[in-house]
N, CA, C and O atoms as CSV, one atom per row, in Angstrom:
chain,resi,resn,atom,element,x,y,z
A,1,UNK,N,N,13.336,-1.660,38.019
A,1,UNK,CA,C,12.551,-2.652,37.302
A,1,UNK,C,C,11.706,-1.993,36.216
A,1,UNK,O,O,11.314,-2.483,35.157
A,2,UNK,N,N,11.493,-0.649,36.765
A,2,UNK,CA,C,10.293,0.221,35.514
A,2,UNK,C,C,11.029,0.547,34.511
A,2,UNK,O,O,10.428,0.559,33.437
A,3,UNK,N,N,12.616,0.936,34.475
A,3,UNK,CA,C,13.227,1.120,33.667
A,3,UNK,C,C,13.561,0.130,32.697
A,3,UNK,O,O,13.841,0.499,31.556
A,4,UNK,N,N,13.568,-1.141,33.015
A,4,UNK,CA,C,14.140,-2.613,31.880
A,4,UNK,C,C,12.349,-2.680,31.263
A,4,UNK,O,O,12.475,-3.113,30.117
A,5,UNK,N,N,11.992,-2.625,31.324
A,5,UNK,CA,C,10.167,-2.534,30.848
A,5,UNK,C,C,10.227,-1.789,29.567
A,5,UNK,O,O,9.998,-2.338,28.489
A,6,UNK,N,N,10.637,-0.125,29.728
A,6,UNK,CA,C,10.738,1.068,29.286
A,6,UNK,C,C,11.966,0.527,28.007
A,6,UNK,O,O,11.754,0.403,26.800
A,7,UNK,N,N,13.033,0.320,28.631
A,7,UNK,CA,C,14.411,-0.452,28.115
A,7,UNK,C,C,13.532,-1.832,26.732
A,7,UNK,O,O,13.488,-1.801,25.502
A,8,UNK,N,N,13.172,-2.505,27.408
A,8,UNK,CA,C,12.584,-3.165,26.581
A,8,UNK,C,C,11.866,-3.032,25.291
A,8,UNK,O,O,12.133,-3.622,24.245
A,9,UNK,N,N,10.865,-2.130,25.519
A,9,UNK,CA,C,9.665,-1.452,24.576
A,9,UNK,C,C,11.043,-0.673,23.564
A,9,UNK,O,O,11.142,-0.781,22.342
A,10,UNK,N,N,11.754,-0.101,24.245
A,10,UNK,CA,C,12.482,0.781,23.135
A,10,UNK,C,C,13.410,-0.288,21.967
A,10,UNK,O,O,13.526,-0.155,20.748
A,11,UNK,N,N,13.941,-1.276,22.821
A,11,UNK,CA,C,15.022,-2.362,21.788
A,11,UNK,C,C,14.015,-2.988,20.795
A,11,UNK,O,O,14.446,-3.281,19.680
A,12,UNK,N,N,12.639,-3.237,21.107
A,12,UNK,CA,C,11.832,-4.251,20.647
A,12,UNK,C,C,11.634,-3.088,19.148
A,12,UNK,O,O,11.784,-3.319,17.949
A,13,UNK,N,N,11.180,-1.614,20.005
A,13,UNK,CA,C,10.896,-1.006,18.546
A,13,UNK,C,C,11.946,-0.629,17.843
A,13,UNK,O,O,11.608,-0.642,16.660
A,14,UNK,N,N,13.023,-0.305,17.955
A,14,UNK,CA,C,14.332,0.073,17.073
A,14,UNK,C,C,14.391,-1.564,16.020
A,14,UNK,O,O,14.443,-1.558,14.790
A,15,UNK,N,N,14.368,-2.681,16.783
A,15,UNK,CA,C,14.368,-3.770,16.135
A,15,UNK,C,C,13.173,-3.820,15.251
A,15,UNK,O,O,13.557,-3.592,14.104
A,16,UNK,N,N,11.997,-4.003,15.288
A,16,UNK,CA,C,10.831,-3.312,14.411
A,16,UNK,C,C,11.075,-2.966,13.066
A,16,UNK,O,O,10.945,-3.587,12.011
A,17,UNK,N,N,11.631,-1.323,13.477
A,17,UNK,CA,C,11.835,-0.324,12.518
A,17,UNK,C,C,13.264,-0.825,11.704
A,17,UNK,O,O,13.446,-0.528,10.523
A,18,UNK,N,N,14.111,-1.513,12.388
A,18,UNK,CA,C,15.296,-2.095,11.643
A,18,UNK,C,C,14.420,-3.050,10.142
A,18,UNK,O,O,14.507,-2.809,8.938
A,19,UNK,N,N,13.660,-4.096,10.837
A,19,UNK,CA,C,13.187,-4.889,10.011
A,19,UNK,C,C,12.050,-4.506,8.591
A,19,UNK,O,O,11.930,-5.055,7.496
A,20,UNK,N,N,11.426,-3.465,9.140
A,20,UNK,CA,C,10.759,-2.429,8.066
A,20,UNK,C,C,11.640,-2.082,6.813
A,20,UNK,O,O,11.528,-2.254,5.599
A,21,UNK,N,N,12.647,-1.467,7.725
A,21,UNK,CA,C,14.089,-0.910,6.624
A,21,UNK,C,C,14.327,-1.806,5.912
A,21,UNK,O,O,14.328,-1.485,4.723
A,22,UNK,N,N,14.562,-2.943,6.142
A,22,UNK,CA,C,15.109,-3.779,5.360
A,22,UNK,C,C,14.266,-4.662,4.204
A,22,UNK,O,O,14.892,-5.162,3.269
A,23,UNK,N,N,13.069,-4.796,4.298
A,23,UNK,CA,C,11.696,-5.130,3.486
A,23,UNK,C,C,11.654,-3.801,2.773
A,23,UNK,O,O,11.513,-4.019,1.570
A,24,UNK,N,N,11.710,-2.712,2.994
A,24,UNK,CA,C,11.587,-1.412,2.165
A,24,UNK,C,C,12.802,-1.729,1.354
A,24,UNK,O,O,12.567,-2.472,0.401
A,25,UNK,N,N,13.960,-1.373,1.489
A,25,UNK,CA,C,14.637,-2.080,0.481
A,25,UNK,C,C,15.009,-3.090,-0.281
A,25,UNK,O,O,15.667,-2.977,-1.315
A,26,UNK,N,N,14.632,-4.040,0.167
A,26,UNK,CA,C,14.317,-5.284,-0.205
A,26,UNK,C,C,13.160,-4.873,-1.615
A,26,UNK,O,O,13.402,-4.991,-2.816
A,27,UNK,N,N,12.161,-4.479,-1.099
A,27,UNK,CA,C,11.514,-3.826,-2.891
A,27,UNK,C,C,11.697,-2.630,-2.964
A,27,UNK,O,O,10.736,-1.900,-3.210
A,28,UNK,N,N,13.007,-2.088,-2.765
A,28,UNK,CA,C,13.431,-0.889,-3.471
A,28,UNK,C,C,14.227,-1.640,-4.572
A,28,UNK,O,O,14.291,-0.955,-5.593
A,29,UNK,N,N,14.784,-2.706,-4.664
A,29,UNK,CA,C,15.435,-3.519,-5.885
A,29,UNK,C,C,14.579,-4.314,-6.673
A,29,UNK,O,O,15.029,-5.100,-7.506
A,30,UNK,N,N,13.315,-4.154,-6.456
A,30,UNK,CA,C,12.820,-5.196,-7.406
A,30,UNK,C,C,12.572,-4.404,-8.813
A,30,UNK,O,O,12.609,-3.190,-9.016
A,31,UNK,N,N,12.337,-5.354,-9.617
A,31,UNK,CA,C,11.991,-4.840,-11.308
A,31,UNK,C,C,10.630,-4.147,-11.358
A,31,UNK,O,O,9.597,-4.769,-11.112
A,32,UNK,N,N,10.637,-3.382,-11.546
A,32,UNK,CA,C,8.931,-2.634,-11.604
A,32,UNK,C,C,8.361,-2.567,-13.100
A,32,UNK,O,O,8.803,-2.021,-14.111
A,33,UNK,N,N,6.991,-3.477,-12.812
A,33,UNK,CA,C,6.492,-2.760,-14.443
A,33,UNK,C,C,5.180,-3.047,-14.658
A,33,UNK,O,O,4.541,-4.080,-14.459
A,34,UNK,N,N,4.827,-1.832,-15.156
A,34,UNK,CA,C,3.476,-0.763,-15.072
A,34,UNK,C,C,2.332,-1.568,-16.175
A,34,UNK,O,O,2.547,-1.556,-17.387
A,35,UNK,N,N,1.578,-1.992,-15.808
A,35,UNK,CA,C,0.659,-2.925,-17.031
A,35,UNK,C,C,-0.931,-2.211,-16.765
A,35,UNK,O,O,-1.566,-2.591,-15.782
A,36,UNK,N,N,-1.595,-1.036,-17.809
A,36,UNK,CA,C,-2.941,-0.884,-17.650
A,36,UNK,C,C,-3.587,-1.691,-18.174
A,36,UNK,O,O,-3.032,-2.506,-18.910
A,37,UNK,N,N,-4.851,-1.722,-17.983
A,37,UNK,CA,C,-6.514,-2.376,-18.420
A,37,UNK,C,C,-6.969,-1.725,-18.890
A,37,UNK,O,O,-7.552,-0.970,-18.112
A,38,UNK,N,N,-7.153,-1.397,-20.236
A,38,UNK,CA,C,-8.510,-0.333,-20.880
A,38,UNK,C,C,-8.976,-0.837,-21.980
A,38,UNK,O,O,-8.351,-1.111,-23.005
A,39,UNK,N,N,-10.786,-1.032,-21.616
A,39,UNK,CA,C,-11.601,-1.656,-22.588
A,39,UNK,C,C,-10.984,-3.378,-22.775
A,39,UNK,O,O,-11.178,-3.898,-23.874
A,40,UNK,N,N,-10.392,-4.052,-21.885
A,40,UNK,CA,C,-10.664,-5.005,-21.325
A,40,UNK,C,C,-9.064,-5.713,-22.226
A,40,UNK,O,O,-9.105,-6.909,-22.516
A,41,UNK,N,N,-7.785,-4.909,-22.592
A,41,UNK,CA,C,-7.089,-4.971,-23.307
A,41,UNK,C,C,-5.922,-4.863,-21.984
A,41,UNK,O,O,-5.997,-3.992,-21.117
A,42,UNK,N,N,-5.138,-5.642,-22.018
A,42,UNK,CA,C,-3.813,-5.145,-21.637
A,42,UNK,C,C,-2.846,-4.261,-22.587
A,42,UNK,O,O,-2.452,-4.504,-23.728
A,43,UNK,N,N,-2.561,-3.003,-21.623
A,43,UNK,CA,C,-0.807,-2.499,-22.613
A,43,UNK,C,C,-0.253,-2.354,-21.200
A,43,UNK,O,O,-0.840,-2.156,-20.137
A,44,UNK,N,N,1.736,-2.589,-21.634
A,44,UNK,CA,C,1.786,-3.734,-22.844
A,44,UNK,C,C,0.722,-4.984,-22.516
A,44,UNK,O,O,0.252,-5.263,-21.413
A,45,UNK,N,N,0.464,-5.694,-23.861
A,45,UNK,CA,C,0.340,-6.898,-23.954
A,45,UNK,C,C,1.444,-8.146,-23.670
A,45,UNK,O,O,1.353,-9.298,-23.247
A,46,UNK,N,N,2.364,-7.412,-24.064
A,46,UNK,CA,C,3.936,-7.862,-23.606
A,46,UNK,C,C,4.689,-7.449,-22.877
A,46,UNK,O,O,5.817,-7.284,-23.342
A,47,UNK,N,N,4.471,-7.086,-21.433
A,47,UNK,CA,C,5.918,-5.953,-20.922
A,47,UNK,C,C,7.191,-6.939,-20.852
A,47,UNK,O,O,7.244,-8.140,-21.120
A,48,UNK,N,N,8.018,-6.217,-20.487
A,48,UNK,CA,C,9.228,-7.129,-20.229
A,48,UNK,C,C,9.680,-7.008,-19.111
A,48,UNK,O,O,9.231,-5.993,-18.579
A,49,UNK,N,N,10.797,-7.911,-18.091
A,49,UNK,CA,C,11.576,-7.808,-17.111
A,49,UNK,C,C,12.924,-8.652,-17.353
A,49,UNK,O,O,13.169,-9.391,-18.307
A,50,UNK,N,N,13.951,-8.273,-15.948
A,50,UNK,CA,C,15.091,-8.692,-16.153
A,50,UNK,C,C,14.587,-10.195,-15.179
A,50,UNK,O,O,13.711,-10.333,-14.326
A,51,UNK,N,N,15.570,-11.155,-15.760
A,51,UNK,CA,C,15.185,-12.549,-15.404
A,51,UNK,C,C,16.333,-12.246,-13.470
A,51,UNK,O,O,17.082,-11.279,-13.334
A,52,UNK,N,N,16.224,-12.784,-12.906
A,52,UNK,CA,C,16.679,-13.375,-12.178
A,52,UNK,C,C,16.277,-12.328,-10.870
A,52,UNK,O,O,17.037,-12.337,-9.902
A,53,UNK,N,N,15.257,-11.565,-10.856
A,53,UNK,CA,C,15.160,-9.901,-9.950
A,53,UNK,C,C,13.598,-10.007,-9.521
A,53,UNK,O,O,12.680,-10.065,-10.339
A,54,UNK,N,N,13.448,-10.021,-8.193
A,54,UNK,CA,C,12.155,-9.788,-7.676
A,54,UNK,C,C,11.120,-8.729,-8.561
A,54,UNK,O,O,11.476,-7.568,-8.760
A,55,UNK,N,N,10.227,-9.084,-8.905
A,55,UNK,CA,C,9.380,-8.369,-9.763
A,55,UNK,C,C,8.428,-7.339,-8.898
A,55,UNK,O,O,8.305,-7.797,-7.762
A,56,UNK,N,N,7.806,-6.260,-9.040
A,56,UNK,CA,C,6.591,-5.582,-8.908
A,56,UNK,C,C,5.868,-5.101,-10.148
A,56,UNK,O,O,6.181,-4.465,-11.155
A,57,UNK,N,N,4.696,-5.703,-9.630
A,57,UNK,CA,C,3.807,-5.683,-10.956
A,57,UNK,C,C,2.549,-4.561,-10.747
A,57,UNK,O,O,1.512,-5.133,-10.411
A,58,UNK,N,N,2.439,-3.357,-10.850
A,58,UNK,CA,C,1.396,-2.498,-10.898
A,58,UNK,C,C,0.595,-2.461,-12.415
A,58,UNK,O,O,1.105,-2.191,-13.503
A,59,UNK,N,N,-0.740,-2.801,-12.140
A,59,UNK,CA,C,-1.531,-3.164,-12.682
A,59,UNK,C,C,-2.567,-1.790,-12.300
A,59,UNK,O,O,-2.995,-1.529,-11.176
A,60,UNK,N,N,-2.756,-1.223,-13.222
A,60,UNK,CA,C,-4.041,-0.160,-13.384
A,60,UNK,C,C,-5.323,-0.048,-13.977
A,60,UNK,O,O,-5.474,0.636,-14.989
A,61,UNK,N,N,-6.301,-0.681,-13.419
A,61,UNK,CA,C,-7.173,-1.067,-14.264
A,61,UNK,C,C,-8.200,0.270,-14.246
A,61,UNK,O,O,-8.774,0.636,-13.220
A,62,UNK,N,N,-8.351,1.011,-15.695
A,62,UNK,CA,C,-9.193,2.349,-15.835
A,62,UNK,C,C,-10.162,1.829,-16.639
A,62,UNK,O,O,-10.421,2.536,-17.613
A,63,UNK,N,N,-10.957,0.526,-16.511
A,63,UNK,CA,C,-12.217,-0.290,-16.824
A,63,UNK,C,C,-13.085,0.412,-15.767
A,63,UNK,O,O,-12.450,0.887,-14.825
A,64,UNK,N,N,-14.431,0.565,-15.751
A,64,UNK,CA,C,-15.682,0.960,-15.003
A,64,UNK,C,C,-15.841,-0.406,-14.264
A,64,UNK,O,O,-16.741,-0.499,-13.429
A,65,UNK,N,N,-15.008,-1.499,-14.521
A,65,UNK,CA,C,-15.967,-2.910,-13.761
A,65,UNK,C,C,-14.810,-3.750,-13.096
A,65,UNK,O,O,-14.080,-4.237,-13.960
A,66,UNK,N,N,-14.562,-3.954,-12.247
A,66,UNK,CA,C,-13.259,-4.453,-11.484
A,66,UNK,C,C,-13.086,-5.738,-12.860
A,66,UNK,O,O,-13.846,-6.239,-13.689
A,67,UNK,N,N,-11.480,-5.880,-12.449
A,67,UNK,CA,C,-10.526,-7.138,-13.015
A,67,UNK,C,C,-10.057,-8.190,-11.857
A,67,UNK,O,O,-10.162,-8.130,-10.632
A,68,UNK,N,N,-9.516,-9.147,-12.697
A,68,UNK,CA,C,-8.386,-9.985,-11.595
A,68,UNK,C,C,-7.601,-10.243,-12.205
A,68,UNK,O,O,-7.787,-10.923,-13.214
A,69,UNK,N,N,-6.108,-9.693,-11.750
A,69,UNK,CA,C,-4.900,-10.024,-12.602
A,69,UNK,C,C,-4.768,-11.473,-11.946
A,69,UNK,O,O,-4.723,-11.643,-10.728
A,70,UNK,N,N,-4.706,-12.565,-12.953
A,70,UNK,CA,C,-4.153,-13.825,-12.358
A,70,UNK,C,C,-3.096,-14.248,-13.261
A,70,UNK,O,O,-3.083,-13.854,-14.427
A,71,UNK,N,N,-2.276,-14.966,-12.830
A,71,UNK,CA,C,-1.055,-15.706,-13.413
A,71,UNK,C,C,-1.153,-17.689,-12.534
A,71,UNK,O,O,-0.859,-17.934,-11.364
A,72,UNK,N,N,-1.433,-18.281,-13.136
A,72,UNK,CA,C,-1.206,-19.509,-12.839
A,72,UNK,C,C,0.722,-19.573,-12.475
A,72,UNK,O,O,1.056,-19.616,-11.291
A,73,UNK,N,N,1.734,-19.572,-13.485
A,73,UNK,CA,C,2.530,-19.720,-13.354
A,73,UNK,C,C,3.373,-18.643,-12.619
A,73,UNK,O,O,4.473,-18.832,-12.100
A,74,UNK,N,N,2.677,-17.488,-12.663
A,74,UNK,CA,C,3.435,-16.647,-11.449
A,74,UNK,C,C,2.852,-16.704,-10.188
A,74,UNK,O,O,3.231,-15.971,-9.275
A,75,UNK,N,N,1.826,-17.640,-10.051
A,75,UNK,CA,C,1.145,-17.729,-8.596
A,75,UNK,C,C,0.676,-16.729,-7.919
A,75,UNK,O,O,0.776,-16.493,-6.715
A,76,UNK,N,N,0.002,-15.975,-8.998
A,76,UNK,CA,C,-0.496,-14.491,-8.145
A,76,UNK,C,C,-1.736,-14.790,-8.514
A,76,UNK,O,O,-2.026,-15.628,-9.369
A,77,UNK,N,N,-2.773,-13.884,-7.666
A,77,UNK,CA,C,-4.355,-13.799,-7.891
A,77,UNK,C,C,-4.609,-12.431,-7.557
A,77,UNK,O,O,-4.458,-12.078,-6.388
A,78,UNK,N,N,-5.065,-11.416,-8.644
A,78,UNK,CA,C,-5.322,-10.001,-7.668
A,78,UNK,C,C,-6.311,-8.981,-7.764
A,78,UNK,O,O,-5.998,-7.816,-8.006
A,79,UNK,N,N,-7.508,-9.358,-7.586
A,79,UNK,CA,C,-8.611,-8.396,-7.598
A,79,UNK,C,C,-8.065,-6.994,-7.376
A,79,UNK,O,O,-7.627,-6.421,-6.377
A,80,UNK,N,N,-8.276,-6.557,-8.924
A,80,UNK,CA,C,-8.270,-4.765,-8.701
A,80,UNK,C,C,-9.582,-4.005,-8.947
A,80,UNK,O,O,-10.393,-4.237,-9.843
A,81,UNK,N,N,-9.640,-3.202,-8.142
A,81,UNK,CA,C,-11.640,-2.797,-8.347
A,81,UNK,C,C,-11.140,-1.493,-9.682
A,81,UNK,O,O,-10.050,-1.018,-10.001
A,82,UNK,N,N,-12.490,-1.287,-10.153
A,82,UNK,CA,C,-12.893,-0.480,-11.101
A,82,UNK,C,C,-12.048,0.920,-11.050
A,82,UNK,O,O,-12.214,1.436,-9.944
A,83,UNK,N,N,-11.361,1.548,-11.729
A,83,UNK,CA,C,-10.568,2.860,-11.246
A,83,UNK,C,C,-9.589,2.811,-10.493
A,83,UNK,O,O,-8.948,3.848,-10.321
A,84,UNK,N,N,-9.248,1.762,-9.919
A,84,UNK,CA,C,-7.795,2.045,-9.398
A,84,UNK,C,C,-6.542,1.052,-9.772
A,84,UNK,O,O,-6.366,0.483,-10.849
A,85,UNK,N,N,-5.751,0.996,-8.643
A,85,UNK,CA,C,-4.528,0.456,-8.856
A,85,UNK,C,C,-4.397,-1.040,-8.348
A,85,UNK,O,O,-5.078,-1.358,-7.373
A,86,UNK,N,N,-3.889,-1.616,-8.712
A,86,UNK,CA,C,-3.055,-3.506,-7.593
A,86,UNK,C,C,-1.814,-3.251,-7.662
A,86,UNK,O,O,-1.437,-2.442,-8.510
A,87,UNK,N,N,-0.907,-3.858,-6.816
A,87,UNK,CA,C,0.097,-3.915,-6.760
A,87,UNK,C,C,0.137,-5.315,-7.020
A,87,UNK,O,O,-1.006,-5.770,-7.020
A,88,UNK,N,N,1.367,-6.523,-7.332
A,88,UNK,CA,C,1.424,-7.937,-6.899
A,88,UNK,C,C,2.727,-7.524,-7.330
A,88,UNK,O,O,3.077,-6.666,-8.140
A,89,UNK,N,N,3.725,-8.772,-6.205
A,89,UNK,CA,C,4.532,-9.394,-5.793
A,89,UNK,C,C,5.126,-10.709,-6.393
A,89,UNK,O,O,4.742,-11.856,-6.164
A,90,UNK,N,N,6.135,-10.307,-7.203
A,90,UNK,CA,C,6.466,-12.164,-8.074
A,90,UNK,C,C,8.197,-12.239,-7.694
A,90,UNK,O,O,9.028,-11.333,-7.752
A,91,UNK,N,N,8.355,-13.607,-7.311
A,91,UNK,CA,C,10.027,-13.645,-7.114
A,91,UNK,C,C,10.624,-13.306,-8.128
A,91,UNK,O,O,10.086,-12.600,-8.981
A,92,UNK,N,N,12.025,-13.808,-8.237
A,92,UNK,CA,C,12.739,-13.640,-8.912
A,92,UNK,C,C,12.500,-14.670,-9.846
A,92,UNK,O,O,12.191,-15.790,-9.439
A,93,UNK,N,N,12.649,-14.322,-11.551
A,93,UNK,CA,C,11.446,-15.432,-12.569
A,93,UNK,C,C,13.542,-15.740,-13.129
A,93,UNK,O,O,14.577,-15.088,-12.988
A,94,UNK,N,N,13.149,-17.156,-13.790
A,94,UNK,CA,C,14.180,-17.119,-14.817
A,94,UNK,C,C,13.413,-16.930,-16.560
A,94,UNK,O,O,12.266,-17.023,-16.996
A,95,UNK,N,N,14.363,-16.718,-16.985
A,95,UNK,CA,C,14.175,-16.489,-18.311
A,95,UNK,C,C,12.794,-17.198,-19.157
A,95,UNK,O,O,12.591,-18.401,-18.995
A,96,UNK,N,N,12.082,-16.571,-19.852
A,96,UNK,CA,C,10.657,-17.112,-20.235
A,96,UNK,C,C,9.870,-16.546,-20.358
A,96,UNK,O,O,9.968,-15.360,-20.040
A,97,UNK,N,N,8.451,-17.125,-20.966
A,97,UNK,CA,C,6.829,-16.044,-21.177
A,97,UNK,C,C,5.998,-16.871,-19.917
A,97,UNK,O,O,5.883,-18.058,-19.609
A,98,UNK,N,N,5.525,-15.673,-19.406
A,98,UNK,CA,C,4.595,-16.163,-18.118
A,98,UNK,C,C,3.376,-15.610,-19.024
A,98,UNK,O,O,3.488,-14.520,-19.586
A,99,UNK,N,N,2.192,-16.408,-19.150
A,99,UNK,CA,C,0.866,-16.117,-19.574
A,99,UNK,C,C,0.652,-15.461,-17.973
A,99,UNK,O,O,1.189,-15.828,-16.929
A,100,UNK,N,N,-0.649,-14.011,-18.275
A,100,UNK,CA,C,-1.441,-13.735,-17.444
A,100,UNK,C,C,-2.592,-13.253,-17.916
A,100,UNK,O,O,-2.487,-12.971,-19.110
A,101,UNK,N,N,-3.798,-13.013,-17.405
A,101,UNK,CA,C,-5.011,-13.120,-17.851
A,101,UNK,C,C,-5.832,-12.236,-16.688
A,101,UNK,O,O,-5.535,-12.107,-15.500
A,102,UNK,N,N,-6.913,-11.697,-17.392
A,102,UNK,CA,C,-7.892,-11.111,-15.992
A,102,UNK,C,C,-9.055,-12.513,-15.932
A,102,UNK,O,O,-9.696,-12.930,-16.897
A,103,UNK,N,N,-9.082,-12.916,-14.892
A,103,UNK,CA,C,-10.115,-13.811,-14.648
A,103,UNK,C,C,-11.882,-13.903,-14.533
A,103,UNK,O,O,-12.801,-14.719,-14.455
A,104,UNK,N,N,-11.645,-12.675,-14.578
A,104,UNK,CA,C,-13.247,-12.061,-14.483
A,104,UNK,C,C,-13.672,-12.134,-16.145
A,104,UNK,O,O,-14.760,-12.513,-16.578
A,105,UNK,N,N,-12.477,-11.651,-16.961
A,105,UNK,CA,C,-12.780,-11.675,-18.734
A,105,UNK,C,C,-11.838,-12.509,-19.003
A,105,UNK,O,O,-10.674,-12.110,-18.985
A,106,UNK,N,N,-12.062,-13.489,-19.228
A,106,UNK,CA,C,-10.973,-14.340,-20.235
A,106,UNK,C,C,-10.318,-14.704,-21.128
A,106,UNK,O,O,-9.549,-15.651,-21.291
A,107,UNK,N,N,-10.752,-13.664,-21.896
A,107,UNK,CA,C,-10.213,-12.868,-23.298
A,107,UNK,C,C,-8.815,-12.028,-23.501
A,107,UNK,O,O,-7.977,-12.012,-24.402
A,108,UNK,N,N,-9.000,-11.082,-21.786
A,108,UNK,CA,C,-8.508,-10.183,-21.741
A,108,UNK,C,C,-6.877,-10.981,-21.455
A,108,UNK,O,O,-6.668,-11.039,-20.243
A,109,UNK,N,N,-5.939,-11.472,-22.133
A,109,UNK,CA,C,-4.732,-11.999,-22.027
A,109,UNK,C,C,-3.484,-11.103,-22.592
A,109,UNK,O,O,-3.419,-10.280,-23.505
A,110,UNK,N,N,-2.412,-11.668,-21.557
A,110,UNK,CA,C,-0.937,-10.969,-21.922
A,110,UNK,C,C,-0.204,-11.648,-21.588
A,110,UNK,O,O,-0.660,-12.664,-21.063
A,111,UNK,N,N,1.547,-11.511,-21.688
A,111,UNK,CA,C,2.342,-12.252,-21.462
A,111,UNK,C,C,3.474,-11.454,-21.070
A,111,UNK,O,O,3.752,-10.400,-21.642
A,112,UNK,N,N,4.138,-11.930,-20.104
A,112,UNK,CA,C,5.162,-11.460,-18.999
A,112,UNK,C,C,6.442,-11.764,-19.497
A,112,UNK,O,O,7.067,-12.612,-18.859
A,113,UNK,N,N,7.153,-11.110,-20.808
A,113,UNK,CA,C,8.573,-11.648,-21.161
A,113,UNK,C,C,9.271,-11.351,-20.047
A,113,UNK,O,O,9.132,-10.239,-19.539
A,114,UNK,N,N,10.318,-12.501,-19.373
A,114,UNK,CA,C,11.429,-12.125,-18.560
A,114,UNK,C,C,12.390,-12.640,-19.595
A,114,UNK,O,O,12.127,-13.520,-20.415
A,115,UNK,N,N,13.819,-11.838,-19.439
A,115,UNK,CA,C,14.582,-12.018,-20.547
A,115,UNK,C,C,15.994,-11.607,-19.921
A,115,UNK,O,O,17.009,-11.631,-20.618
């Protein structure tokens, strides 16, 4: 009986670690693209991606005063503090300009060509 317990714990974690694997690759295919903050400016102002491909969006904000990358139409919201990095997560977009904006400055605007 101590052994199906033991038996158990081990299938549950191989299954686990199966499902990890597969979310790790799962954004090992997505489109990656790199957007800094400095002096309250996006570059690019324009990046681009391929239309139809899970996106990752790293956002670096090297401002002294935290940002928020928001996108209404990409449905993201993402407080990045002062000096470092965000990551966000966007499906697969079809073809188009997604406005995004830091919400904290509202000035500070760009646009997401997928193409």
């Amino acid at each position: 009986m101590i052994w199906m317990v033991g038996r158990r714990a081990a299938v549950a974690a191989l299954v686990g670690a199966a499902l990890i694997a597969v979310g790790s690759r799962a954004r090992a295919q997505d489109a990656v693209v790199h957007i800094t903050v400095k002096n309250h400016r996006f570059e690019p102002a324009e990046p681009r991606a391929p239309a139809n491909r899970p996106i990752t969006i790293r956002v670096r904000n090297q401002d002294s005063v935290p940002m928020e990358f928001e996108s209404v139409r990409l449905r993201v919201e993402k407080v990045v503090p002062a000096n470092s990095e965000g990551v966000v997560h966007v499906r697969a977009l079809s073809l188009g300009r997604y406005e995004f904006f830091d919400d904290f400055h509202k000035q500070t605007r760009g646009t997401l060509v997928v193409e």
